[in-house]
N, C-alpha and C positions, 0 to 999 in steps of 0.2 A: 424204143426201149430195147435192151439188151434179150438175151432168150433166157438167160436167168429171173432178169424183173416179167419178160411174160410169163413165165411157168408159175410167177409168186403169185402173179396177178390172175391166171388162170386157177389156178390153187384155191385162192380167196373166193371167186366168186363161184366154183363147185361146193363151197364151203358153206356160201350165204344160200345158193341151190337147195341145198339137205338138210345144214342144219339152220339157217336162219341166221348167221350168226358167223364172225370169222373176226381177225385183229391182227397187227404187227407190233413186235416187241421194239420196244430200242428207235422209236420212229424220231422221237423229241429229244435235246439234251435235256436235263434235268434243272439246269439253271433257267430255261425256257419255262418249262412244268410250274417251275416255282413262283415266275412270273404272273399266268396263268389264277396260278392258286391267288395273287395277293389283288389280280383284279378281280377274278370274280367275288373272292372274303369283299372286299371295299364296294363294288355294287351290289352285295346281300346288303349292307348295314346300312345302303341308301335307302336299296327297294323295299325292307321291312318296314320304314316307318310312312312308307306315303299308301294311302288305299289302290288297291290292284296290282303292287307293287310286287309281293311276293306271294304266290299262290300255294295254299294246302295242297300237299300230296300225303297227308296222313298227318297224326301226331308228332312234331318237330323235327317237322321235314319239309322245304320249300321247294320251288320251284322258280327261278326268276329269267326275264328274257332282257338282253342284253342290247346294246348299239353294238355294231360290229367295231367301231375306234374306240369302243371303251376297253376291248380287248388288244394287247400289243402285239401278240402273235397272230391276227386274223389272216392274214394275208399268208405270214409263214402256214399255216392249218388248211386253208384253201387250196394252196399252189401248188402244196407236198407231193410228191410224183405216185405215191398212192392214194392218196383220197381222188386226184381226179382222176387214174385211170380207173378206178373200181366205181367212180361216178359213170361216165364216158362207158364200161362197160355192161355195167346194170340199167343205168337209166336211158343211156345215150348221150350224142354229142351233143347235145342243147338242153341239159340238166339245168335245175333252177336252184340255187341258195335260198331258202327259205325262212329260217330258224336259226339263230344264235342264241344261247340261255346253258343255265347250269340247274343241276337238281342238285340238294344241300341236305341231308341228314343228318341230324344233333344227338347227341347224347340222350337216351328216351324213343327214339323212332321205332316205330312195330313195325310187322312185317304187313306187308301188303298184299290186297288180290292180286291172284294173278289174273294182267290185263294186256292189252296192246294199244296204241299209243292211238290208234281211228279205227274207226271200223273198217273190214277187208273192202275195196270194190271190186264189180266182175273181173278186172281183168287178173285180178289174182285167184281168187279162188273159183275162176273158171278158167282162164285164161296160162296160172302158174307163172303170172310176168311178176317181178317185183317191181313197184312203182313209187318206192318213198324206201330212204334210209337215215337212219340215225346211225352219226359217229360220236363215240365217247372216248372222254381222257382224263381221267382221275387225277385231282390234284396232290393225290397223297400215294403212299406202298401201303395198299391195302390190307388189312388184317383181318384175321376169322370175326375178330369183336367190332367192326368198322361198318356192317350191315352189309357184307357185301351184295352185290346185284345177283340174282339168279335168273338165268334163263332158260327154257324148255324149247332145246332144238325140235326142228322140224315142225314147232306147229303155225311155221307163216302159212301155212297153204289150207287151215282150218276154215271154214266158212264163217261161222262165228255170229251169221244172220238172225239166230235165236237167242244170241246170250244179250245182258242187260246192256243197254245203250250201243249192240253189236261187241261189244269190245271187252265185258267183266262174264267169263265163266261162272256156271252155276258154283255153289259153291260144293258142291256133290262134287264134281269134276277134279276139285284143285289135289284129290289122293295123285292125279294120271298122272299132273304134270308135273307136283313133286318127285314123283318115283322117276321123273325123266330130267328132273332140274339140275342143272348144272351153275355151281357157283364162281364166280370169276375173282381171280386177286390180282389185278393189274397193279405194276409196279409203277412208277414215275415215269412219264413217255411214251409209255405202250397206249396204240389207238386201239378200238375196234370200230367194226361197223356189223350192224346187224337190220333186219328188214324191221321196218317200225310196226309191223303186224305177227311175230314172234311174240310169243306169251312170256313174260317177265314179271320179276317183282322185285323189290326193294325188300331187304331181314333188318329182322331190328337189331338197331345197334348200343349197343351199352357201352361202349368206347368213349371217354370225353373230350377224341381228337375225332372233331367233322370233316366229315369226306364229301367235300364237294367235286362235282364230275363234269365236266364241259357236254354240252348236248350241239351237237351242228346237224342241221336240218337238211336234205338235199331234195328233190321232185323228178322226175319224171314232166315233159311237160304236160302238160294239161290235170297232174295229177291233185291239184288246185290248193294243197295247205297253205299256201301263201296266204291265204285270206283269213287262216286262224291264226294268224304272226302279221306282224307291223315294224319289218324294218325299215331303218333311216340310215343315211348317212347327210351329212354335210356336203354342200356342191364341192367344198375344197378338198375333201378327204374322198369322193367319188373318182376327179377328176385327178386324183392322185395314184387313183386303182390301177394295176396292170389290165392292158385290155380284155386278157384272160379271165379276169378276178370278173369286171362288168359285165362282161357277156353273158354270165352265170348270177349275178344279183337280183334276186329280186326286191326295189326297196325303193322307197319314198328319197328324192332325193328331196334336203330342206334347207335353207338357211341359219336355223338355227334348231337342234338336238330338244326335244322335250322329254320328257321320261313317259317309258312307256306302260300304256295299260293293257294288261296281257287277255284275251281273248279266249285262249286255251284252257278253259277249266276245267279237268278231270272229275268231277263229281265225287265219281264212286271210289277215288283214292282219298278224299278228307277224314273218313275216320280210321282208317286202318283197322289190324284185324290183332287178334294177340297171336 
């Protein structure tokens, strides 16, 4: 890498350091985005009608997890010269692909606890390692009326071992993090990545344009979510991967694609909050 892309890449991960939290503008063309947006819209209207297909994250708002070839950009999303150096430098060189899925907000969606995506283990909030990240990429230019995502820097390194399930602050608590939340309006393209134990939420949105947002999963090894995700590929679509791309896969290779039943149920997101 150039010492321009280090100092971006060193940037970013002082950035996920303190605030939890960091992104590039301009990463995607927008003809890609758009792509993007019309497979994930076409595997919402499968996964909503079959059971376990799309999961509650609140009142009309989903959550669905994906085959990595049902996506046309995967490989462009994996490859990107930042997503794996800021994998490679946070988690290390034998990061794991865990997770491919989208969260989808309707017209009606309330706002959400603020939660973290697993509960902390020692090595974070004793440790201060980050060991799991989520990258997003919004299928739309987000708007104030579109729910956009908030999130409250710096609180990956919270313990979190007394709140409900590890992961839903009392609801006492949710003044601190408001008063510290930060709302995001990612335009078409722009990634981010943020530590999947940073307190966030979803706002409601009254907009009658859904903003669905790409979710890509990444580990740490041994950091184990693989096992609350069930990916596949096909032996011909595997064996098609760049060796890059498999090295970092974690997933069922099969003969033939079934649809999947998602594992990851957030409980304490089903009813949302006003």
């Amino acid at each position: 890498m150039s010492l321009t892309v280090d100092r971006t890449i060193e940037t970013a991960v002082a950035a996920l350091t303190s605030d939890g939290v960091t992104g590039l503008q301009g990463a995607f063309p927008c003809d890609w985005v758009e792509r993007m947006r019309e497979d994930m819209m076409t595997a919402f209207w499968a996964a909503i009608q079959r059971p376990g297909g799309a999961v509650g994250r609140g009142p009309r708002r989903w959550y669905v997890e994906i085959h990595p070839q049902e996506l046309q950009g995967f490989i462009d999303l994996v490859t990107h010269p930042w997503v794996t150096a800021i994998c490679e430098a946070v988690l290390g060189p034998q990061y794991e692909i865990v997770e491919i899925g989208f969260d989808t907000p309707f017209q009606g969606a309330k706002n959400q606890p603020w939660h973290r995506d697993f509960p902390s283990p020692p090595e974070t909030y004793d440790g201060r390692r980050i060991t799991s990240l989520a990258f997003n990429l919004s299928g739309v230019d987000v708007t104030a009326d579109m729910g956009p995502f908030e999130v409250a820097p710096g609180t990956q390194w919270e313990d979190g071992r007394r709140w409900k399930h590890e992961m839903f602050p009392e609801r006492e608590e949710w003044p601190r993090y408001a008063a510290r939340g930060v709302k995001k309006y990612p335009q078409m393209g722009d990634i981010s990545c943020r530590s999947a134990l940073t307190l966030h939420r979803g706002t409601a949105h009254p907009s009658p344009v859904a903003r669905p947002v790409l979710v890509l999963g990444v580990d740490a090894p041994g950091a184990g979510h693989s096992a609350l995700h069930d990916l596949m590929v096909t032996r011909e679509y595997f064996e098609a991967l760049p060796a890059s791309v498999r090295d970092h896969l974690v997933c069922r290779v099969v003969e033939t694609l079934v649809p999947v039943t998602q594992k990851h149920d957030i409980e304490g997101l089903v009813m949302g909050v006003e």
